[in-house]
VOFI-760005 format. One record per atom (N, C-alpha, C, O, CB): residue number from 1; residue in three letters; atom name; x, y, z. Coordinates in nm, 4 decimals. Glycine has a CB too. Example, Ala and Ser with C-alpha at 12.3 -4.5 7.8 and 13.67 -1.06 7.14 Angstrom:
<pts>
     i    aa   at         xx         yy         zz
     1   Ala    N     1.3190    -0.5690     0.7800
     1   Ala   CA     1.2300    -0.4500     0.7800
     1   Ala    C     1.3200    -0.3300     0.7800
     1   Ala    O     1.4236    -0.3319     0.8465
     1   Ala   CB     1.1308    -0.4473     0.9046
     2   Ser    N     1.2850    -0.2250     0.7080
     2   Ser   CA     1.3670    -0.1060     0.7140
     2   Ser    C     1.2900     0.0030     0.7870
     2   Ser    O     1.3409     0.1138     0.8039
     2   Ser   CB     1.4084    -0.0598     0.5725
</pts>
This chain:
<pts>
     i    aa   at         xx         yy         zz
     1   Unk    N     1.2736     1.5424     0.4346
     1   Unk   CA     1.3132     1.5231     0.5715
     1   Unk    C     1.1997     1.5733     0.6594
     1   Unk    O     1.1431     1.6745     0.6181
     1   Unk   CB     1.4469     1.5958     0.6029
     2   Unk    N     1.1563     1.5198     0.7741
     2   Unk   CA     1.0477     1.5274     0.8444
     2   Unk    C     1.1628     1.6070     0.9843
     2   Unk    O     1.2762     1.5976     1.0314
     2   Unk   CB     0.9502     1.3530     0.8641
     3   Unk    N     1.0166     1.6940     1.0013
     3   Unk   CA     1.1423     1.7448     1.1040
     3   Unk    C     1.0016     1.7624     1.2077
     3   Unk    O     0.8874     1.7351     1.1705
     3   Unk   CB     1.2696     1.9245     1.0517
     4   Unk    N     1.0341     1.8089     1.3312
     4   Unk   CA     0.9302     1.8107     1.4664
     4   Unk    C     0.9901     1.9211     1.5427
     4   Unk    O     1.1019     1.9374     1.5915
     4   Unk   CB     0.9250     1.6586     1.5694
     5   Unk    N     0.8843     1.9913     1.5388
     5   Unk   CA     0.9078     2.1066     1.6456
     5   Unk    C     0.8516     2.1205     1.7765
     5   Unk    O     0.7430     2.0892     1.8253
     5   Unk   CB     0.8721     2.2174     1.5958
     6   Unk    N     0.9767     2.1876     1.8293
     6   Unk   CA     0.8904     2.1273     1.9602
     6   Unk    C     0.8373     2.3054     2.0512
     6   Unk    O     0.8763     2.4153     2.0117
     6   Unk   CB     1.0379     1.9914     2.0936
     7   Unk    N     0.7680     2.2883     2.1417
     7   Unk   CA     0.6952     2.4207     2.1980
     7   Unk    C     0.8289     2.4640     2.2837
     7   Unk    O     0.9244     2.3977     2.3242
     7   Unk   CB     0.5296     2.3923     2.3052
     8   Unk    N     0.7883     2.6319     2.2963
     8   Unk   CA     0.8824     2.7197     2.3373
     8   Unk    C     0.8545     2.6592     2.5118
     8   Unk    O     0.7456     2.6313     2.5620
     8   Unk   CB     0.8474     2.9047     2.2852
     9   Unk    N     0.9723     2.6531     2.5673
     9   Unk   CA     0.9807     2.6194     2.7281
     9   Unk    C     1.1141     2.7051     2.7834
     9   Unk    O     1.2097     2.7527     2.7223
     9   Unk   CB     1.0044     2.4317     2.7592
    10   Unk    N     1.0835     2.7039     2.9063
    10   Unk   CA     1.1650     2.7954     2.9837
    10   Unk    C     1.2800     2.7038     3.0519
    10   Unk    O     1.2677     2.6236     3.1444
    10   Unk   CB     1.0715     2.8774     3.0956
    11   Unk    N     1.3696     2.7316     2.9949
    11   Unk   CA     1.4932     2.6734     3.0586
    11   Unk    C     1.5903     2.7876     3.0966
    11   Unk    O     1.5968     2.8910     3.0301
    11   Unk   CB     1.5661     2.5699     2.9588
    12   Unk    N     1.6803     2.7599     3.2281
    12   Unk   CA     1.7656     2.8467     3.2634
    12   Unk    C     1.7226     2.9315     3.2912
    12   Unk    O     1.8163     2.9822     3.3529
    12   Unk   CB     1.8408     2.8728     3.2044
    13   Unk    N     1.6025     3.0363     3.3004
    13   Unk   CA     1.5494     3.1566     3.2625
    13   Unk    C     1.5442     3.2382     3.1620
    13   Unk    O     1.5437     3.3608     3.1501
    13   Unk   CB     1.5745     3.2108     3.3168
    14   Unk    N     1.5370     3.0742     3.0323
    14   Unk   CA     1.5502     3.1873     2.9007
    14   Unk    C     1.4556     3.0677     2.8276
    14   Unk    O     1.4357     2.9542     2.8707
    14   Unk   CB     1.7488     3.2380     2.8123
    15   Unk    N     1.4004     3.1322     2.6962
    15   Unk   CA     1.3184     3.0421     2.6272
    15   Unk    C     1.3730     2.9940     2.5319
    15   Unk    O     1.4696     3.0425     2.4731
    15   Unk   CB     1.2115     3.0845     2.5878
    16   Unk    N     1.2984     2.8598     2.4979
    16   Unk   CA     1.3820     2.8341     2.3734
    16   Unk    C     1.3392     2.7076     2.3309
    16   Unk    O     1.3113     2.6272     2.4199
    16   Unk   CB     1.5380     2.8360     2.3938
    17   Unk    N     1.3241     2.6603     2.1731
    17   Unk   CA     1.2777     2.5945     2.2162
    17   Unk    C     1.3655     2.3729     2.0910
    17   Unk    O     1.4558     2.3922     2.0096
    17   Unk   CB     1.1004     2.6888     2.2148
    18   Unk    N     1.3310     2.2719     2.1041
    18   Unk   CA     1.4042     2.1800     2.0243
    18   Unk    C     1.3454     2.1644     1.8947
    18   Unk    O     1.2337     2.2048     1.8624
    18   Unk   CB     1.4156     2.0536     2.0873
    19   Unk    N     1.4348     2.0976     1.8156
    19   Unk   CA     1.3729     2.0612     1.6793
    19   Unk    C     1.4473     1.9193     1.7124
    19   Unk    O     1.5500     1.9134     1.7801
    19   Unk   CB     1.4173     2.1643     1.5171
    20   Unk    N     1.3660     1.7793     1.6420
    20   Unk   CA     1.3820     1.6755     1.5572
    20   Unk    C     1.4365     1.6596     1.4417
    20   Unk    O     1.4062     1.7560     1.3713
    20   Unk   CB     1.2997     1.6415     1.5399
    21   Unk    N     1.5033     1.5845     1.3857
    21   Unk   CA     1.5080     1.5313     1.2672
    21   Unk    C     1.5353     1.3689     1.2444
    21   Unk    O     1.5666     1.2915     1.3348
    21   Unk   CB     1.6009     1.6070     1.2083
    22   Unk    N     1.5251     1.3492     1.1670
    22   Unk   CA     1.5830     1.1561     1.1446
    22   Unk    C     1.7554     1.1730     1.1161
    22   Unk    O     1.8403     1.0860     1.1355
    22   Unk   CB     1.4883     1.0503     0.9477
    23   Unk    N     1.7718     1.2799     1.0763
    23   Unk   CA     1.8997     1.2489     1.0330
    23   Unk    C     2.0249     1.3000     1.1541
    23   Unk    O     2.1221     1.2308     1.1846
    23   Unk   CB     1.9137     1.3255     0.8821
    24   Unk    N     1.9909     1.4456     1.2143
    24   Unk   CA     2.0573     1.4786     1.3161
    24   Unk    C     1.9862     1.4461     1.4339
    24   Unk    O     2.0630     1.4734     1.5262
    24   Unk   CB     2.0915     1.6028     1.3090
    25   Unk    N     1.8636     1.3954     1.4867
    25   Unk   CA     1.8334     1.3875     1.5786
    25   Unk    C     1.7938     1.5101     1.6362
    25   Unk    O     1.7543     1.6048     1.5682
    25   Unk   CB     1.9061     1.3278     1.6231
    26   Unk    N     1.8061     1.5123     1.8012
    26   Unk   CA     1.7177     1.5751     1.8781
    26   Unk    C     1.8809     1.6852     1.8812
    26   Unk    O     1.9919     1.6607     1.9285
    26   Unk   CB     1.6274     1.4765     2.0365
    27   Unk    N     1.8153     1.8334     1.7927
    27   Unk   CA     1.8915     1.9342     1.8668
    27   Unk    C     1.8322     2.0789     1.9594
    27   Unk    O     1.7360     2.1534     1.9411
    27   Unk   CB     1.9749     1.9799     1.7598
    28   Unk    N     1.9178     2.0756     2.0422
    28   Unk   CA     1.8789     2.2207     2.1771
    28   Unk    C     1.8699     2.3187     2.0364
    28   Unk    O     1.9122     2.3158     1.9208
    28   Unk   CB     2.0577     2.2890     2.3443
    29   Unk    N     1.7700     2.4245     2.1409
    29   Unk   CA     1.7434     2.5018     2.0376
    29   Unk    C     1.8560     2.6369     2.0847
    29   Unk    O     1.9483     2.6091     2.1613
    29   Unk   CB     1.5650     2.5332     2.0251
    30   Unk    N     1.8421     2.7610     2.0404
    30   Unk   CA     1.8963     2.8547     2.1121
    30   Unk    C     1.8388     2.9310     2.2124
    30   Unk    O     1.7251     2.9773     2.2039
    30   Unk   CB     1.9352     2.9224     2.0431
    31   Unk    N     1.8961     2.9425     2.2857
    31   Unk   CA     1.8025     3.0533     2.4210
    31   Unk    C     1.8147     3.2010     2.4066
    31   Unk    O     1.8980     3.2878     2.3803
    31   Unk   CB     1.8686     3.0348     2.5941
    32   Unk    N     1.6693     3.1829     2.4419
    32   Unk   CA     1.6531     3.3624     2.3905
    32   Unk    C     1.6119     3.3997     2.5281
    32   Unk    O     1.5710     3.3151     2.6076
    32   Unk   CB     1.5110     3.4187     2.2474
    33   Unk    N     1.6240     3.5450     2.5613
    33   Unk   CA     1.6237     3.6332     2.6593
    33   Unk    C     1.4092     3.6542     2.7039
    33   Unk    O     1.3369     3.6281     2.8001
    33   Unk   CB     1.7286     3.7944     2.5807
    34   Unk    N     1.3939     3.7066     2.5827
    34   Unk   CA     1.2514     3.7214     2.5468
    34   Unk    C     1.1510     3.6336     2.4509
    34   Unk    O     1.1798     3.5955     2.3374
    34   Unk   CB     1.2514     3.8360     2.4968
    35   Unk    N     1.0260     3.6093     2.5202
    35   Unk   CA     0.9686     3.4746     2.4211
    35   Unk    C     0.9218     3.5275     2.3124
    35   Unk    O     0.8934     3.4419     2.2286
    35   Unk   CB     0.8453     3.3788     2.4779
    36   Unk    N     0.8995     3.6515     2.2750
    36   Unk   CA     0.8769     3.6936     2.1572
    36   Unk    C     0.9692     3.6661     2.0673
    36   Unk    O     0.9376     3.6029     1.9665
    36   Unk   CB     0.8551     3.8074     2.1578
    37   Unk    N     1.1169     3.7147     2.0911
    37   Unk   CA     1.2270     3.6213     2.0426
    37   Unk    C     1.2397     3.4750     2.0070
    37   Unk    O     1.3280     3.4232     1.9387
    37   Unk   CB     1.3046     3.6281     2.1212
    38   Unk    N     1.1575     3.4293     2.0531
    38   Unk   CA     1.1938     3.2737     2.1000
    38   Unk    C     0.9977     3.2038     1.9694
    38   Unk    O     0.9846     3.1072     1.8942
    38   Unk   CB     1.1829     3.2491     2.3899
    39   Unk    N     0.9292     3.2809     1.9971
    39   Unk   CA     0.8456     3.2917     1.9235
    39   Unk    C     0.8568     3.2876     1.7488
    39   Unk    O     0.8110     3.2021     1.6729
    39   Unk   CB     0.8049     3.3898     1.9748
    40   Unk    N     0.9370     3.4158     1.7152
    40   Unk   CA     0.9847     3.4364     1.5886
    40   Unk    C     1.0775     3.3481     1.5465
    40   Unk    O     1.0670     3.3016     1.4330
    40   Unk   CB     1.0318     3.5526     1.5750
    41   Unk    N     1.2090     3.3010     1.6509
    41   Unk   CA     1.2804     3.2193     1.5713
    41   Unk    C     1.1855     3.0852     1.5653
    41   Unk    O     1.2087     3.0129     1.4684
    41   Unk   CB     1.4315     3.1990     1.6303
    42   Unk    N     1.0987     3.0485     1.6406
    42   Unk   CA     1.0271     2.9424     1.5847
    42   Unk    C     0.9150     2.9397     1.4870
    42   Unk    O     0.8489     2.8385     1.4638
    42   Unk   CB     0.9874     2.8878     1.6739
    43   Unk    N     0.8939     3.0730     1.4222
    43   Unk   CA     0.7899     3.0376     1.3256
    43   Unk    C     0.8974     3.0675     1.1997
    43   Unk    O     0.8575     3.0311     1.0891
    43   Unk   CB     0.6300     3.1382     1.3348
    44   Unk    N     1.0413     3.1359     1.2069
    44   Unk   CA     1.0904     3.0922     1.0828
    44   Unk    C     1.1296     2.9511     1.0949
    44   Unk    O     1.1472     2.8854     0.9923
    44   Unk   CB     1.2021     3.1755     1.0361
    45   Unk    N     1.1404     2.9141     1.1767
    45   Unk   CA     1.1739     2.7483     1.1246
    45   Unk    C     1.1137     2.6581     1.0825
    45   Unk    O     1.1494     2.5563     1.0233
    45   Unk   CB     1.2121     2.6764     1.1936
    46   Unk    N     0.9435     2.7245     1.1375
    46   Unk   CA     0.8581     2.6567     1.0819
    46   Unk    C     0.8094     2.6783     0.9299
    46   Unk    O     0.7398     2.5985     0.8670
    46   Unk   CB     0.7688     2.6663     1.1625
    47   Unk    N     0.8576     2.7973     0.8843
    47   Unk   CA     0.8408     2.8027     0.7647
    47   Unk    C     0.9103     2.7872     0.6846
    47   Unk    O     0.8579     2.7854     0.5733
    47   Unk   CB     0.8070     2.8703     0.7408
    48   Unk    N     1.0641     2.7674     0.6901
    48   Unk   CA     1.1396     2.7096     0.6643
    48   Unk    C     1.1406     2.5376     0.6323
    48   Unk    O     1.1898     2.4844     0.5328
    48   Unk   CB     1.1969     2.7558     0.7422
    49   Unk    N     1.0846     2.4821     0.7252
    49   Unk   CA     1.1050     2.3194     0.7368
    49   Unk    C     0.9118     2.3055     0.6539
    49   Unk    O     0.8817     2.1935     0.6126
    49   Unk   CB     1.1414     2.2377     0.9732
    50   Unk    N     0.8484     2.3729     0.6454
    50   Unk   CA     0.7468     2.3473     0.5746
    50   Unk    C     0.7382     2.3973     0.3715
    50   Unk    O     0.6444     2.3945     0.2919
    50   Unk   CB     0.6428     2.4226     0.6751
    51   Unk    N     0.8570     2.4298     0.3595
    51   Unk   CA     0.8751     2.4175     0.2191
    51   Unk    C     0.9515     2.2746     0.1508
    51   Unk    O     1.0487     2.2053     0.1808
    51   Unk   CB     0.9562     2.5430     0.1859
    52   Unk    N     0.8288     2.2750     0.0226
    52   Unk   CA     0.8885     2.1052    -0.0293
    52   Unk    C     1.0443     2.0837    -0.0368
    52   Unk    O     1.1378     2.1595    -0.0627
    52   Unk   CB     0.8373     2.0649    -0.2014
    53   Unk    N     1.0365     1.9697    -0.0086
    53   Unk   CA     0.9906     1.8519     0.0121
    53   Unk    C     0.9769     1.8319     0.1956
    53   Unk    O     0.9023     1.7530     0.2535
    53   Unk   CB     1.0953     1.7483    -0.0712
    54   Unk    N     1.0661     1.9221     0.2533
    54   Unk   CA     1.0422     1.9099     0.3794
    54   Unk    C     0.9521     1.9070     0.4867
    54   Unk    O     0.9542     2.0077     0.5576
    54   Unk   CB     1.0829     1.9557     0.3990
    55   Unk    N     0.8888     1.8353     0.5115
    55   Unk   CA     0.7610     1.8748     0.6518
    55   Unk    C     0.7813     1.8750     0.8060
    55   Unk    O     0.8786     1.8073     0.8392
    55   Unk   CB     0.6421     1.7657     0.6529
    56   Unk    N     0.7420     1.9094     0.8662
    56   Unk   CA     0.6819     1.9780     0.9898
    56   Unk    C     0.6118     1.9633     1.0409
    56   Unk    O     0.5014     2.0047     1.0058
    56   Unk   CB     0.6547     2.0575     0.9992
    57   Unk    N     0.6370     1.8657     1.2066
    57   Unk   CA     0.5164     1.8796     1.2293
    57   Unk    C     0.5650     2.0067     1.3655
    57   Unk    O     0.6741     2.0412     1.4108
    57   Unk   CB     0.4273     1.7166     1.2617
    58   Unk    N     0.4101     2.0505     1.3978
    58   Unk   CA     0.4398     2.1437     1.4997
    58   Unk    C     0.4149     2.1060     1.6388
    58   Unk    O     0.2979     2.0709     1.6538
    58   Unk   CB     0.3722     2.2561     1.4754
    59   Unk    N     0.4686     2.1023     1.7204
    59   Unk   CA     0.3747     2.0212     1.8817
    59   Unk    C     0.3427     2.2027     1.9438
    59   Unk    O     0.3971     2.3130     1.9402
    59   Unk   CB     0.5387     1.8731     2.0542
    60   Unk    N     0.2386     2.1475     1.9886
    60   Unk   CA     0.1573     2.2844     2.1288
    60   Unk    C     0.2531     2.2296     2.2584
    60   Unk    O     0.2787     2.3209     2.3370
    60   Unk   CB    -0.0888     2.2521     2.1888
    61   Unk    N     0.3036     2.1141     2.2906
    61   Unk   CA     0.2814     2.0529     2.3960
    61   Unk    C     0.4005     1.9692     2.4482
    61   Unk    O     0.4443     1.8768     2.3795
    61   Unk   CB     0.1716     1.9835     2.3743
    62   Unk    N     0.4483     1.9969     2.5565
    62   Unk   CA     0.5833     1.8598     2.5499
    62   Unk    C     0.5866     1.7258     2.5271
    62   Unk    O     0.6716     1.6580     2.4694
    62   Unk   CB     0.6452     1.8365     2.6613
    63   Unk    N     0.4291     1.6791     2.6068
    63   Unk   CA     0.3888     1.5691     2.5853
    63   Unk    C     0.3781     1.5495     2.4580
    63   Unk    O     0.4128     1.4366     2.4235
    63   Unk   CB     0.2925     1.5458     2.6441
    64   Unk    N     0.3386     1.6265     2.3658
    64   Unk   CA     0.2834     1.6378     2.1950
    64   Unk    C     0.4175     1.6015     2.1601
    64   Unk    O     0.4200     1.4937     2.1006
    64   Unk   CB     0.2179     1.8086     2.1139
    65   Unk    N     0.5603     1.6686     2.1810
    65   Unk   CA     0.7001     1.6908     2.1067
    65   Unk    C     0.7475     1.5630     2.0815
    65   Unk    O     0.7944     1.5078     1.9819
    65   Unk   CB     0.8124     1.7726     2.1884
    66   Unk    N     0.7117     1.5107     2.2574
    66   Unk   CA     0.7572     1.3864     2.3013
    66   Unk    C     0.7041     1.2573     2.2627
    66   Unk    O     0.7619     1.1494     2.2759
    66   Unk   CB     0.7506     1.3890     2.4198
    67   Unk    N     0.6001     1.2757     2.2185
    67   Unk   CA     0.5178     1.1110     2.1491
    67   Unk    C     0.5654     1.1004     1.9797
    67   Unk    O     0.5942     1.0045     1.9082
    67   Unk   CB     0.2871     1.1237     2.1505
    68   Unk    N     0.5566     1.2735     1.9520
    68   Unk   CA     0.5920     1.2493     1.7939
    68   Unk    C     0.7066     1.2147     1.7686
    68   Unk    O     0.7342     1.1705     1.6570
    68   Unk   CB     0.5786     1.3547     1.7087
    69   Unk    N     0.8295     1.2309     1.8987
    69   Unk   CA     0.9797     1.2136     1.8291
    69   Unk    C     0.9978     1.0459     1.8701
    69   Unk    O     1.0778     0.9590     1.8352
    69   Unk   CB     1.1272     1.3376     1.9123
    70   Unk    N     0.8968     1.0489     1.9495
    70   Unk   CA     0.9427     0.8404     1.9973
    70   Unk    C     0.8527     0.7693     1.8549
    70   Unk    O     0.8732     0.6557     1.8121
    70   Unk   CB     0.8246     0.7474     2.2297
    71   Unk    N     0.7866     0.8339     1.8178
    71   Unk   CA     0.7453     0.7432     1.6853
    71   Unk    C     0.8073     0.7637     1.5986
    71   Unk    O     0.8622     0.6712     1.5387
    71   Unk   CB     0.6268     0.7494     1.6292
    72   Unk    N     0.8192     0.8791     1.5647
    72   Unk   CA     0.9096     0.9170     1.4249
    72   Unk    C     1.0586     0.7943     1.4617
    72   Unk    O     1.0937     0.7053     1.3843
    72   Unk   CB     0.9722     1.1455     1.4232
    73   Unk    N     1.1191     0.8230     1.5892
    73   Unk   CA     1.2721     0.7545     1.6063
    73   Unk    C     1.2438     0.5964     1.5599
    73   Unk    O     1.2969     0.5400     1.4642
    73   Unk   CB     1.3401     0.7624     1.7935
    74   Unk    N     1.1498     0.5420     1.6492
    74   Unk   CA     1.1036     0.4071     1.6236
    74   Unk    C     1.0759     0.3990     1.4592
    74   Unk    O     1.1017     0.2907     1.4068
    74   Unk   CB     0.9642     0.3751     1.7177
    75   Unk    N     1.0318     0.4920     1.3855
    75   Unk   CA     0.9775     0.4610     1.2817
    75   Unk    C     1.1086     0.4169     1.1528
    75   Unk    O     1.1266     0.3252     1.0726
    75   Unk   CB     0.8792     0.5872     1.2548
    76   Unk    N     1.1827     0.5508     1.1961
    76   Unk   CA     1.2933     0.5566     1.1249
    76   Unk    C     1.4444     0.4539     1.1379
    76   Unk    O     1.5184     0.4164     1.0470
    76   Unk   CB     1.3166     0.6863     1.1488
    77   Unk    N     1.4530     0.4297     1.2794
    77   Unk   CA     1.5297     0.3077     1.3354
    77   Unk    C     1.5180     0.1380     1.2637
    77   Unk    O     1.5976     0.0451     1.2500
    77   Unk   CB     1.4731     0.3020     1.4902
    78   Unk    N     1.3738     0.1612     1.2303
    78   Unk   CA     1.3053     0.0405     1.1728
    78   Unk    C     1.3911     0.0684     0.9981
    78   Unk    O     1.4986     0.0204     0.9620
    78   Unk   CB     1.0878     0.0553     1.1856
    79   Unk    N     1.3269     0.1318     0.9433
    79   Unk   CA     1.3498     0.1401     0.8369
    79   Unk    C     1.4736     0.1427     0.7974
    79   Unk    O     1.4929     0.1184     0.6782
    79   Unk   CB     1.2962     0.2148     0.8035
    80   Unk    N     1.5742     0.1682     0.8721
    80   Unk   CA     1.7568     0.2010     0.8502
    80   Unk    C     1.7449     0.0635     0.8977
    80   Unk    O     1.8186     0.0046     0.8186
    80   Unk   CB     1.8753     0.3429     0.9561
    81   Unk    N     1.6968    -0.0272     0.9801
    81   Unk   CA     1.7550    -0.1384     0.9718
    81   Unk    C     1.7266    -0.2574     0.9012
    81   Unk    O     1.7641    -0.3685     0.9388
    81   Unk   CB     1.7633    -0.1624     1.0640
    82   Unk    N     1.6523    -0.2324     0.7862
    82   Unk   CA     1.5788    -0.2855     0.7059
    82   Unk    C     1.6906    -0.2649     0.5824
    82   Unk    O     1.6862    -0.3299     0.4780
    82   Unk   CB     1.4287    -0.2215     0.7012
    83   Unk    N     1.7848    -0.1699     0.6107
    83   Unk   CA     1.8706    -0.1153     0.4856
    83   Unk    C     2.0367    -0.1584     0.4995
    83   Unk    O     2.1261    -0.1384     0.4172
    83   Unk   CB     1.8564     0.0671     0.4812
    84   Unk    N     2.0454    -0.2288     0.6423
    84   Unk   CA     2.1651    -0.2889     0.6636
    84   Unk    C     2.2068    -0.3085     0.5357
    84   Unk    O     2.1183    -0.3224     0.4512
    84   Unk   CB     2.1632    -0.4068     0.7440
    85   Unk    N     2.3332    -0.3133     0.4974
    85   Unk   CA     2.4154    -0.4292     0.4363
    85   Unk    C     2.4150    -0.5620     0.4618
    85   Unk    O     2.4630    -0.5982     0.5692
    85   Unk   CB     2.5269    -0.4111     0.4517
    86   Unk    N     2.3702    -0.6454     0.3845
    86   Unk   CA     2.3839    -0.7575     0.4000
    86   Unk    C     2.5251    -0.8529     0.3484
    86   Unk    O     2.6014    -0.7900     0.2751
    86   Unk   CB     2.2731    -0.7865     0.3521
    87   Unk    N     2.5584    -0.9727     0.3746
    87   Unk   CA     2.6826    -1.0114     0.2752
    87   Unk    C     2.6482    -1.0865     0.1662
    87   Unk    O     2.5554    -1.1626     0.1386
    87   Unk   CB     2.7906    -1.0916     0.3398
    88   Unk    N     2.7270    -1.0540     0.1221
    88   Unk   CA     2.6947    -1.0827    -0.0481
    88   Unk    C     2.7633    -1.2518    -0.0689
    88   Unk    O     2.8514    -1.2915     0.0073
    88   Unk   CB     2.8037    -0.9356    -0.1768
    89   Unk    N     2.7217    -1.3178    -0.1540
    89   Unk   CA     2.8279    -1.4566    -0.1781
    89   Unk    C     2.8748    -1.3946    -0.2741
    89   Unk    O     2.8198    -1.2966    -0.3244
    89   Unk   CB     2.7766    -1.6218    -0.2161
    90   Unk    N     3.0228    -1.4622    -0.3258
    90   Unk   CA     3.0604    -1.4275    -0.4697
    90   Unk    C     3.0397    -1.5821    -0.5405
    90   Unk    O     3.0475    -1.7021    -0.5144
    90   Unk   CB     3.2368    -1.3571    -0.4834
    91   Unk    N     3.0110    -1.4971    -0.6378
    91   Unk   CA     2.9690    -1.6709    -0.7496
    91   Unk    C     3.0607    -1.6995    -0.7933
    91   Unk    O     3.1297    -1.6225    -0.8601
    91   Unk   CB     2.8699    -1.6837    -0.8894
    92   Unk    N     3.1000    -1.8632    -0.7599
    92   Unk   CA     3.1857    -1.9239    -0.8113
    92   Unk    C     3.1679    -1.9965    -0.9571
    92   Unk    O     3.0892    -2.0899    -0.9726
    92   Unk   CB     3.2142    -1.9972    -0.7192
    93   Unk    N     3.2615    -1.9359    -1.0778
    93   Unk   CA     3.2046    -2.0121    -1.1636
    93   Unk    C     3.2163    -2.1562    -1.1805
    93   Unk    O     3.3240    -2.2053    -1.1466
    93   Unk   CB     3.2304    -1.9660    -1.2561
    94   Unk    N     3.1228    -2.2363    -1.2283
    94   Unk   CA     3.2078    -2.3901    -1.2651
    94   Unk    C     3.2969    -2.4428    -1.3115
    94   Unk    O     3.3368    -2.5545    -1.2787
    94   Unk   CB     3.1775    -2.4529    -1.3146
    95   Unk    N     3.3720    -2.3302    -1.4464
    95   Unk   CA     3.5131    -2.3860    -1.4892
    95   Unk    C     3.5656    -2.4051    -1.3856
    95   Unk    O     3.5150    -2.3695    -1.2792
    95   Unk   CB     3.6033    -2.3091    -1.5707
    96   Unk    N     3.7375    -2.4974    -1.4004
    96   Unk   CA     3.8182    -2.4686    -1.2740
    96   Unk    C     3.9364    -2.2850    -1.3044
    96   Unk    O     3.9595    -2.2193    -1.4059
    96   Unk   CB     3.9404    -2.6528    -1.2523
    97   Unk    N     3.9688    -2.2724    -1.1922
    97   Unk   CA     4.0016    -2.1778    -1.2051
    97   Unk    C     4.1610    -2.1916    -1.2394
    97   Unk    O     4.2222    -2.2913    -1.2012
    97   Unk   CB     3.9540    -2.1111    -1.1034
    98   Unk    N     4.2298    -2.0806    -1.3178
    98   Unk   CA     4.3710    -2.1072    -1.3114
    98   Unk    C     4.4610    -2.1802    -1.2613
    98   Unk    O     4.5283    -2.2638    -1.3217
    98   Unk   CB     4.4077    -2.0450    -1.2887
    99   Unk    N     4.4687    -2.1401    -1.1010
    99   Unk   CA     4.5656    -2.1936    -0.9762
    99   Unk    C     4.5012    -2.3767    -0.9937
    99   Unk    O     4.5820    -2.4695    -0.9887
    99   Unk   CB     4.5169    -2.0881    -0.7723
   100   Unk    N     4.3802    -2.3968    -1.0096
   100   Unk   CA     4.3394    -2.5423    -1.0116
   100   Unk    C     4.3726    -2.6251    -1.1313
   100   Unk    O     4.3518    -2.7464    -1.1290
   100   Unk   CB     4.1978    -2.5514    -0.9958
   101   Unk    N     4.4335    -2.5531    -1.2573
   101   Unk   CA     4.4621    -2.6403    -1.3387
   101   Unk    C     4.6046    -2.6483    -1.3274
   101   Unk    O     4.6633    -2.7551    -1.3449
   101   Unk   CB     4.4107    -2.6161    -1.4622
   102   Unk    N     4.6911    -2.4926    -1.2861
   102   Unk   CA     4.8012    -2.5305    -1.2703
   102   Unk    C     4.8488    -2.6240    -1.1462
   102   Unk    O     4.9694    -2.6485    -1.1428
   102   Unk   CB     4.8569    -2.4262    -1.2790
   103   Unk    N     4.7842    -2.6673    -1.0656
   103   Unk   CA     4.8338    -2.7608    -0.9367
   103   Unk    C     4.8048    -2.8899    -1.0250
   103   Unk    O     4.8972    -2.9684    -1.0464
   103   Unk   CB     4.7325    -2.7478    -0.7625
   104   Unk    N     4.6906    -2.9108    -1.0715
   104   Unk   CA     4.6928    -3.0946    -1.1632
   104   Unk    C     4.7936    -3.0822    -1.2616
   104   Unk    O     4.8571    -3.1854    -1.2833
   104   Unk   CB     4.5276    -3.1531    -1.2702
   105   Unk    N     4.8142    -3.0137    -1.3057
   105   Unk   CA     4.9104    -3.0181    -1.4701
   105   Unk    C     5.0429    -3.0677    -1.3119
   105   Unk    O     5.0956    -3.1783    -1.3233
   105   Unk   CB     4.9451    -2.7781    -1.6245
   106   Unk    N     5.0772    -2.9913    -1.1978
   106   Unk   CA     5.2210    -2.9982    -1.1586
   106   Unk    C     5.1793    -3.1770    -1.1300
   106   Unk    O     5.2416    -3.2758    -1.1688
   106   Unk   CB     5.2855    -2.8719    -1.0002
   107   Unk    N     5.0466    -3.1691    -1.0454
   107   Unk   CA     5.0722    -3.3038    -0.9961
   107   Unk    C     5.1140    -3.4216    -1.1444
   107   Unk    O     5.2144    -3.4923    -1.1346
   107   Unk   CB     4.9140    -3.3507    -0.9033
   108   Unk    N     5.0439    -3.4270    -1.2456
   108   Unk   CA     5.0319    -3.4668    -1.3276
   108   Unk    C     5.2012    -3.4897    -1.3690
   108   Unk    O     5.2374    -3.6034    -1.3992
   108   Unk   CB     4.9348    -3.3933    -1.3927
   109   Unk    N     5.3159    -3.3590    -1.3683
   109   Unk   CA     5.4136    -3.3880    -1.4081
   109   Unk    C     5.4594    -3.4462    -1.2902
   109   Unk    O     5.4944    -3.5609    -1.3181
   109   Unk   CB     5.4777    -3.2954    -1.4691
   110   Unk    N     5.4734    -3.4266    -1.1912
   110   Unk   CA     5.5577    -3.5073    -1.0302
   110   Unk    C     5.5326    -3.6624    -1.0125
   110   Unk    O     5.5988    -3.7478    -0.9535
   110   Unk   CB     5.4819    -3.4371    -0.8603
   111   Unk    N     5.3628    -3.6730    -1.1148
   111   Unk   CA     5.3763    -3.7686    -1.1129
   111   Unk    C     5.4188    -3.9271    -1.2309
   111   Unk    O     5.4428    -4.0478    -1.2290
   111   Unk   CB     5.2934    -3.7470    -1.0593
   112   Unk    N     5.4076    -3.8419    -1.2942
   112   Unk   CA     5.5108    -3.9106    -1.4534
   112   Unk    C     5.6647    -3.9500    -1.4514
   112   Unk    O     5.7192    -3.9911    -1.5538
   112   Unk   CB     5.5235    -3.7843    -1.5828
</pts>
């Protein structure tokens, strides 16, 4: 799972900062009081989301957060729809089927 981190910003008067994923999407991060706080919980996540198989990318930048999650979304949007379900035919075999021999056998007697 590719995940995107995004830089610590000041909201509300508290820091804090989002993560990406393909699967949950874009979640708020938690707000912390102090950015040192807000610092630490983002480098465990980063070390967290950088053990296999998982990667990480890291943004400096909003603009940075923001280009990587519109490609990653586009990227991944593509690919899930490439995975639709499609409909299936069912194969009809060539014998006739039951119900088709029993309707000629009736016609056959109705008509004798």
């Amino acid at each position: 799972m590719q995940t995107v981190v995004g830089p610590i910003l000041m909201k509300q008067g508290c820091y804090a900062f989002d993560l990406w994923t393909p699967e949950e999407g874009l979640s708020r991060g938690f707000a912390y009081r102090r950015v040192e706080e807000a610092h630490y919980a983002r480098n465990v996540e980063i070390k967290l989301r950088r053990c296999p198989p998982d990667t990480a990318v890291v943004c400096a930048t909003l603009d940075e957060f923001t280009n990587a999650v519109t490609e990653r979304e586009a990227t991944y949007c593509a690919l899930v729809s490439n995975l639709k379900p499609k409909p299936v035919e069912i194969a009809r075999s060539p014998a006739p089927t039951f119900r088709a021999l029993f309707e000629s056998e009736a016609k056959t007697i109705a008509a004798g």
